[in-house]
TORTI-39158 format. One record per residue (C-alpha): residue in one letter; residue number from 0; x, y, z. Coordinates in steps of 0.5 Angstrom, whole numbers. Each point is the difference from the previous one (the first is absolute). Example, Ala and Ser with C-alpha at 12.3 -4.5 7.8 and 13.67 -1.06 7.14 Angstrom:
<recs>
<rec aa="a" i="0" east="25" north="-9" up="16"/>
<rec aa="s" i="1" east="2" north="7" up="-2"/>
</recs>
This chain:
<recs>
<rec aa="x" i="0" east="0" north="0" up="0"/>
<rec aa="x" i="1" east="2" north="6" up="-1"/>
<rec aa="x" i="2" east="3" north="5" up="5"/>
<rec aa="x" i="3" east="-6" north="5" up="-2"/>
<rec aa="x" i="4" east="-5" north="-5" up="1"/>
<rec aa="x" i="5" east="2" north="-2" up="7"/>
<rec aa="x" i="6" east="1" north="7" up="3"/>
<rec aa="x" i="7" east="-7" north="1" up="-3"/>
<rec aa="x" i="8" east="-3" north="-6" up="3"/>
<rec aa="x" i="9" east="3" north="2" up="7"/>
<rec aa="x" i="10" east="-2" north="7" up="-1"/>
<rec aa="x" i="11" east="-7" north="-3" up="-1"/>
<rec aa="x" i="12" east="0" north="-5" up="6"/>
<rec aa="x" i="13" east="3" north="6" up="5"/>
<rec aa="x" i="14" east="-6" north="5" up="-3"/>
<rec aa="x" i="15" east="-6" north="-6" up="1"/>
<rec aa="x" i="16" east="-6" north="2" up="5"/>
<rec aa="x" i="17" east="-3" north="-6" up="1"/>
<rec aa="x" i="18" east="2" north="-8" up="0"/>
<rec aa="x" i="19" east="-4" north="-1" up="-6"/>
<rec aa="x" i="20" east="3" north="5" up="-4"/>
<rec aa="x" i="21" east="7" north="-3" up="1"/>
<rec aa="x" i="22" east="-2" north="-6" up="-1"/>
<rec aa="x" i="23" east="-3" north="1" up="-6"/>
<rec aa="x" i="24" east="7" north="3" up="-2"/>
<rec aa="x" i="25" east="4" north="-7" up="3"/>
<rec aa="x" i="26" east="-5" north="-4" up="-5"/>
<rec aa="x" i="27" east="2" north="4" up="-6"/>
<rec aa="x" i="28" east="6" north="1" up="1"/>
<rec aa="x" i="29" east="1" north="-8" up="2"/>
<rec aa="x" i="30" east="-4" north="-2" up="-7"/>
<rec aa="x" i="31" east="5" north="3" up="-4"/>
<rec aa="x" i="32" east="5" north="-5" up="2"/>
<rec aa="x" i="33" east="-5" north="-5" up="-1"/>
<rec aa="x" i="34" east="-3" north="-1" up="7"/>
<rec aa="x" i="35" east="-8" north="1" up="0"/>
<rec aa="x" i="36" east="-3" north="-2" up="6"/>
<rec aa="x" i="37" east="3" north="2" up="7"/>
<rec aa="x" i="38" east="-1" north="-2" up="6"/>
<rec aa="x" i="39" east="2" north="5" up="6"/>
<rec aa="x" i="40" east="-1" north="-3" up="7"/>
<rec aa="x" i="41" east="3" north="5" up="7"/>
<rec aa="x" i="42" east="-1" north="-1" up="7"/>
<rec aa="x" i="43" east="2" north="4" up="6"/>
<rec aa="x" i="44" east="-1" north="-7" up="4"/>
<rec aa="x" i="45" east="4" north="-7" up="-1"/>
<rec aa="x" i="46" east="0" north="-4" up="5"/>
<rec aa="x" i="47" east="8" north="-4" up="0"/>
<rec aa="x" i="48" east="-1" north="-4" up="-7"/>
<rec aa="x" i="49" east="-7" north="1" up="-1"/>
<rec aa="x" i="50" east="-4" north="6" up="-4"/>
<rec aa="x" i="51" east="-4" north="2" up="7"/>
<rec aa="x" i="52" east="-8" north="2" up="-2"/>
<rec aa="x" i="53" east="-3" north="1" up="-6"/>
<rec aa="x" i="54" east="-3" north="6" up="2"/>
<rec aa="x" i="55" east="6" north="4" up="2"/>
<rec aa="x" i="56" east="2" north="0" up="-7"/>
<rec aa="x" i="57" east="0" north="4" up="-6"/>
<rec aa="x" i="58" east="0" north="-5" up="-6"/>
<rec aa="x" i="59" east="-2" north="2" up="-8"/>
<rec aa="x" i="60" east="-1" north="-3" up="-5"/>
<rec aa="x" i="61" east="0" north="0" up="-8"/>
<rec aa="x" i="62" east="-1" north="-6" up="-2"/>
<rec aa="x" i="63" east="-8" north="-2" up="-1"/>
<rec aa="x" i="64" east="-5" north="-2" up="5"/>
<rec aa="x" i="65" east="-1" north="-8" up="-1"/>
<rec aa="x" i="66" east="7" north="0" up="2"/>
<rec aa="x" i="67" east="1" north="5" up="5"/>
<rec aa="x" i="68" east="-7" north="-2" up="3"/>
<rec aa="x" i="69" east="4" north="-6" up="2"/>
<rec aa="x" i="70" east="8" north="1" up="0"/>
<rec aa="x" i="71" east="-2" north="6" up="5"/>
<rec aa="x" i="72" east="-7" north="-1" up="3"/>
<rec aa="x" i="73" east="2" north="-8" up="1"/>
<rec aa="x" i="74" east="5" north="2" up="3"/>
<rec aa="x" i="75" east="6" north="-4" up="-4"/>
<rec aa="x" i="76" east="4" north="5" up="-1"/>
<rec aa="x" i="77" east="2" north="-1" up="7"/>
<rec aa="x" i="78" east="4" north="-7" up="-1"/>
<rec aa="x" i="79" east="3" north="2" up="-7"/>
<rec aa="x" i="80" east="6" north="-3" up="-2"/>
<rec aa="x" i="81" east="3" north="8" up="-2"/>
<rec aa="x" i="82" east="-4" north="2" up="7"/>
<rec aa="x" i="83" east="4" north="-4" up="3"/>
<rec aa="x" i="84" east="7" north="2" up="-2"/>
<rec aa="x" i="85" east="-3" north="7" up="0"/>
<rec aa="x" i="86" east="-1" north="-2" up="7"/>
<rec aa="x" i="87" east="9" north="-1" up="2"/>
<rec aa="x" i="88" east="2" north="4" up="-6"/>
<rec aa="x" i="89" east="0" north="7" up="-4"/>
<rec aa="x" i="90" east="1" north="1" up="-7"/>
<rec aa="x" i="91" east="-2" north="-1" up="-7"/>
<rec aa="x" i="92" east="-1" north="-8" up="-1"/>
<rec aa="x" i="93" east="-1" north="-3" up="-7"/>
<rec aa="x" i="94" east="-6" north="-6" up="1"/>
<rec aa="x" i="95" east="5" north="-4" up="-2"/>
<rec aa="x" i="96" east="1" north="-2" up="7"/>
<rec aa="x" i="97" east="-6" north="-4" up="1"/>
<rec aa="x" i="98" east="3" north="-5" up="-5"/>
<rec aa="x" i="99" east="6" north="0" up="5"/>
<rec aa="x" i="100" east="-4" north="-2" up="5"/>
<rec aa="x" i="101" east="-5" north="-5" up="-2"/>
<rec aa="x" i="102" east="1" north="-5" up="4"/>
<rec aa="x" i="103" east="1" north="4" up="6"/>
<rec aa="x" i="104" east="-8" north="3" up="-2"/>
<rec aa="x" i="105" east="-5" north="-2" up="5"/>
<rec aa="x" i="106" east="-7" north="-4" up="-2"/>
<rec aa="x" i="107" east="-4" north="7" up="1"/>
<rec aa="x" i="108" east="6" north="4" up="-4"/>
<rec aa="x" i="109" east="1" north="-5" up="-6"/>
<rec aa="x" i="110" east="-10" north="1" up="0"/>
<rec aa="x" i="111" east="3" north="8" up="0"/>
<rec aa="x" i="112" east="5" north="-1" up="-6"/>
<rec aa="x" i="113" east="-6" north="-3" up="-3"/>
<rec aa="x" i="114" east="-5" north="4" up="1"/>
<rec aa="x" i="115" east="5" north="6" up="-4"/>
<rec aa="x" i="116" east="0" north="-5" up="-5"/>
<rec aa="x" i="117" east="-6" north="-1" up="-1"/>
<rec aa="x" i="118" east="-1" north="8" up="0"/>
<rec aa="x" i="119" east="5" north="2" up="-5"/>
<rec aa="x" i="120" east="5" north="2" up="5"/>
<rec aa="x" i="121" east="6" north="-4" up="-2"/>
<rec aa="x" i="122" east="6" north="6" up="0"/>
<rec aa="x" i="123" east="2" north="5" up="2"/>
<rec aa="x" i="124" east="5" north="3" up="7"/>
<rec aa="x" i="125" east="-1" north="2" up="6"/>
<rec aa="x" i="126" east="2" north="6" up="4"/>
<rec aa="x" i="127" east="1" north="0" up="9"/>
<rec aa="x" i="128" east="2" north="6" up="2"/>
<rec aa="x" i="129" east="6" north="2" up="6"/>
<rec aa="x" i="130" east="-5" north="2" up="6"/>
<rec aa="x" i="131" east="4" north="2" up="6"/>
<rec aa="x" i="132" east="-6" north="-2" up="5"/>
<rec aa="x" i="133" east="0" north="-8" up="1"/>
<rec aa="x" i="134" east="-9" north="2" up="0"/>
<rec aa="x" i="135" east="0" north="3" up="-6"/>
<rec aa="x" i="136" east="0" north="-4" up="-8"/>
<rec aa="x" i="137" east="-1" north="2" up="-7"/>
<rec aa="x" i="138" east="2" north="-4" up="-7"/>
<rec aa="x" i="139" east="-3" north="1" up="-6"/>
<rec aa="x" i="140" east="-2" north="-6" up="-4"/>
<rec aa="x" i="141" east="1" north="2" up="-8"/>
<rec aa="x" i="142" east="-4" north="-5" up="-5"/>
<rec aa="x" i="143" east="2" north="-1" up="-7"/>
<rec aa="x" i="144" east="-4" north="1" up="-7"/>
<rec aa="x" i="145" east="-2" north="-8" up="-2"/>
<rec aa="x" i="146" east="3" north="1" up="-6"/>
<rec aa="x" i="147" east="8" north="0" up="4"/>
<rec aa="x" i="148" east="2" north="-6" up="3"/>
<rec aa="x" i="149" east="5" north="0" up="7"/>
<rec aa="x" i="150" east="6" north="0" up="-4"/>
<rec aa="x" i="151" east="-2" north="7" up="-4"/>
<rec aa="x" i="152" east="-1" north="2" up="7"/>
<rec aa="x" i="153" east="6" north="-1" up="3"/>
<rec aa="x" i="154" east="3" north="3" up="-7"/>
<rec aa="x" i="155" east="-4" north="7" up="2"/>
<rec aa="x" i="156" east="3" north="0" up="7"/>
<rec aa="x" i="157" east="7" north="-2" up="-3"/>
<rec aa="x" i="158" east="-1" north="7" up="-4"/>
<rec aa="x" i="159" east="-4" north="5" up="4"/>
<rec aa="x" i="160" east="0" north="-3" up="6"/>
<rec aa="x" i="161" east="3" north="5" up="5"/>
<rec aa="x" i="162" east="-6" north="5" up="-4"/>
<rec aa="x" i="163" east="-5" north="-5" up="2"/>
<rec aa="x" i="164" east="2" north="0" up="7"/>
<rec aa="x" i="165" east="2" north="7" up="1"/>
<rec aa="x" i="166" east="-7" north="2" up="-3"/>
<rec aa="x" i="167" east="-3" north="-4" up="5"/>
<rec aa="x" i="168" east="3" north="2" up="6"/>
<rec aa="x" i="169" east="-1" north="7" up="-2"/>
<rec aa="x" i="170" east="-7" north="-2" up="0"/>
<rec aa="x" i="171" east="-1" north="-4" up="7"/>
<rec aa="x" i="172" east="4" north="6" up="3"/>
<rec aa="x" i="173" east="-5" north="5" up="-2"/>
<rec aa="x" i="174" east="-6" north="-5" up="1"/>
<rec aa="x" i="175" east="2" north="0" up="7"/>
<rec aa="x" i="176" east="-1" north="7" up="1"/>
<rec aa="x" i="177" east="-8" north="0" up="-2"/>
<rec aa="x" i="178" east="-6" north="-1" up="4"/>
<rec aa="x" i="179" east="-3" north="-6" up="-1"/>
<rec aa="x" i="180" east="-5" north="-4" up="4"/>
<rec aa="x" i="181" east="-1" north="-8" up="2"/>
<rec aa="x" i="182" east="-5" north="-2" up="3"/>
<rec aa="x" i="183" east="-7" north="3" up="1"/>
<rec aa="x" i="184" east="2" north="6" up="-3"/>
<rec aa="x" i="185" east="3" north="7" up="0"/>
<rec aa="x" i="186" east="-2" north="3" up="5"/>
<rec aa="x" i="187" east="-4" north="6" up="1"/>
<rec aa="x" i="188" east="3" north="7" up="2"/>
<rec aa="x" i="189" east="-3" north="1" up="6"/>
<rec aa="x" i="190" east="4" north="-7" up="1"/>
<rec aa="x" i="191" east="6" north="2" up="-2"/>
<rec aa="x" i="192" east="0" north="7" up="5"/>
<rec aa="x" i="193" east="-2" north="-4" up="6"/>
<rec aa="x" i="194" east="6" north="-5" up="-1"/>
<rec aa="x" i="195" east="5" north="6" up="-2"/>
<rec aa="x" i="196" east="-2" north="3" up="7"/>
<rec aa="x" i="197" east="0" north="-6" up="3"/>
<rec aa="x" i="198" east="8" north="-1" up="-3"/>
<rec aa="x" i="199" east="1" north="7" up="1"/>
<rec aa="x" i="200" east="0" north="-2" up="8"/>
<rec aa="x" i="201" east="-7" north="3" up="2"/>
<rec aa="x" i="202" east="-5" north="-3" up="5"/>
<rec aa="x" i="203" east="-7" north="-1" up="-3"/>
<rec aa="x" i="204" east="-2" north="6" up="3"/>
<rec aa="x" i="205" east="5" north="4" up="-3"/>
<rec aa="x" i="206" east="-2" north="-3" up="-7"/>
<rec aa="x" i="207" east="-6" north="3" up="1"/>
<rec aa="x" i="208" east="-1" north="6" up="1"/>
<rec aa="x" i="209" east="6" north="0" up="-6"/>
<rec aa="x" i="210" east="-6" north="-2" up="-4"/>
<rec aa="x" i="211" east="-4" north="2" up="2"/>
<rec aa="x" i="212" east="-5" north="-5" up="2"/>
<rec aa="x" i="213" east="-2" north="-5" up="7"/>
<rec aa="x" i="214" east="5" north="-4" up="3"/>
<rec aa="x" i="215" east="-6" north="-5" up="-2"/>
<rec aa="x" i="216" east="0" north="2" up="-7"/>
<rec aa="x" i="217" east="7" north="-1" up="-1"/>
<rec aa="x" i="218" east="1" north="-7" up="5"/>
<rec aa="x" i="219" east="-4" north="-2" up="-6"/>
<rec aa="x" i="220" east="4" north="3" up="-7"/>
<rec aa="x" i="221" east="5" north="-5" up="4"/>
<rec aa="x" i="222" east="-3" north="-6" up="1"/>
<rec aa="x" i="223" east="-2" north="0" up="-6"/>
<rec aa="x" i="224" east="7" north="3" up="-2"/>
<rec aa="x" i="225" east="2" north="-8" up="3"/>
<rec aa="x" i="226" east="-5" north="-3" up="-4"/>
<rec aa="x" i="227" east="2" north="2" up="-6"/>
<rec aa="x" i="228" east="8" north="-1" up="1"/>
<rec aa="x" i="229" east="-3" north="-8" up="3"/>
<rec aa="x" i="230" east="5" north="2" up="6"/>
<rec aa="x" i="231" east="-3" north="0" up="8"/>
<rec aa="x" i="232" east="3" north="6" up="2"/>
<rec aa="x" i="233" east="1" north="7" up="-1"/>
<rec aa="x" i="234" east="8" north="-1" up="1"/>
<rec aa="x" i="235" east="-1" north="-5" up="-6"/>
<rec aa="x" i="236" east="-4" north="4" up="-4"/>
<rec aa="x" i="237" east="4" north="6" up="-1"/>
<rec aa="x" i="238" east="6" north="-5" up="-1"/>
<rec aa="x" i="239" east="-3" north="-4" up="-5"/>
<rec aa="x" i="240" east="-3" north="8" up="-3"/>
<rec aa="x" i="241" east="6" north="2" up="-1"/>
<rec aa="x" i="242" east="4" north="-6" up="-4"/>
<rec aa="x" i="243" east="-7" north="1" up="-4"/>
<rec aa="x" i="244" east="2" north="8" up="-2"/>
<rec aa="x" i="245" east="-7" north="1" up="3"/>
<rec aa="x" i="246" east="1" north="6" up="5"/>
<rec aa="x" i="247" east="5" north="5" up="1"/>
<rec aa="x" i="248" east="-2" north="1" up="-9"/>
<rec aa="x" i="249" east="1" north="6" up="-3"/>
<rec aa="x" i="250" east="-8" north="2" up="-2"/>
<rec aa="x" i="251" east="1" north="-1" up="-8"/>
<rec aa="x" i="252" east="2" north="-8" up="1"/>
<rec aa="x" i="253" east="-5" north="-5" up="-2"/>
<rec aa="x" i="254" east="-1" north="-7" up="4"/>
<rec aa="x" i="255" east="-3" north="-6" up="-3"/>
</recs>
């Protein structure tokens, strides 16, 4: 890729305003070496060698929805041969590797390979990105067009793989820095203000009259703060809100 197209990209991915922006910016980009559909998976949550819970993630898909409804909604991306090394590894790594290690695939891992398979999703690379925090993991799974085979893949990488791995890690750095919302949804700006005082150190009352409201009033955008985040405590509410890019946001960011 030309020098003038990277810094093109990297400008538009800095300027994004929202998660889907920029994800349609990655899923353009990607296409053009051939890659059509993306799997972007990150969570603030892993639990030593396992991903920890769905609802604490941010995943996005292009691929369609009969596959999605079942690699993503069943939850089989979790024992994926790549989601597994992605779990111990970073970098970019060719699916070459799961003919490597055949042998050593279990039985669920083997029905997985197979249900790619029968989905057209037979060649592509893997991305796990370097996390300074032992909870956190993000990777990127990159699908190849049915018409190029692994080897034509991994003759890709052999080329332009630096660029592919450096346009992904633009990407996930940036998406780290976007609001976004698991769970039960975003939460509201009422919310949002009471766990940003609450954050800020203030008692309940406190809170209050800084909204203006009754001590009841906002004991109730708390609870339902918690419900929405699926989190028992305040404590863990503003914790979970602030991985999430949900308070402390400049009035102008989107959440979704």
């Amino acid at each position: 890729m030309p020098e003038t197209l990277l810094l093109d990209y990297i400008e538009s991915a800095v300027a994004a305003s929202s998660i889907e922006e920029l994800w349609e910016l990655l899923c353009g980009r990607m296409d053009d070496y051939g890659f059509d559909r993306l799997i972007y998976g990150f969570t603030y949550n892993r639990r030593d060698n396992h991903l920890g819970d769905r609802r604490d993630m941010l995943i996005l898909s292009s691929h369609p929805a009969p596959y999605t409804d079942h690699y993503i909604g069943g939850e089989l991306f979790f024992d994926a041969p790549l989601t597994r090394w992605a779990l111990t590894n970073h970098g970019l790594r060719s699916w070459s590797l799961i003919d490597t290690i055949r042998d050593e695939l279990t039985p669920k891992q083997l029905e997985i390979v197979a249900f790619n398979r029968k989905h057209d999703v037979r060649a592509g690379a893997t991305i796990s990105f370097f996390e300074i925090s032992s909870r956190r993991l993000a990777g990127v799974g990159l699908a190849a067009r049915t018409d190029l085979s692994q080897q034509d893949v991994d003759e890709i990488i052999a080329e332009h793989g630096r660029e592919i791995l450096a346009i992904n890690q633009v990407t996930d750095l940036k998406m780290k820095t976007l609001p976004f919302a698991a769970g039960n949804g975003p939460l509201t700006q009422r919310q949002r203000e009471a766990l940003e005082c609450v954050g800020d150190g203030l008692t309940t009352a406190e809170t209050a009259k800084r909204m203006g409201l009754t001590s009841a009033t906002v004991e109730k955008h708390l609870r339902l703060a918690r419900e929405a985040l699926s989190v028992s405590t305040t404590a863990q509410a503003i914790m979970k809100a602030s991985f999430q890019n949900q308070i402390y946001v400049v009035d102008d960011a989107t959440i979704f």
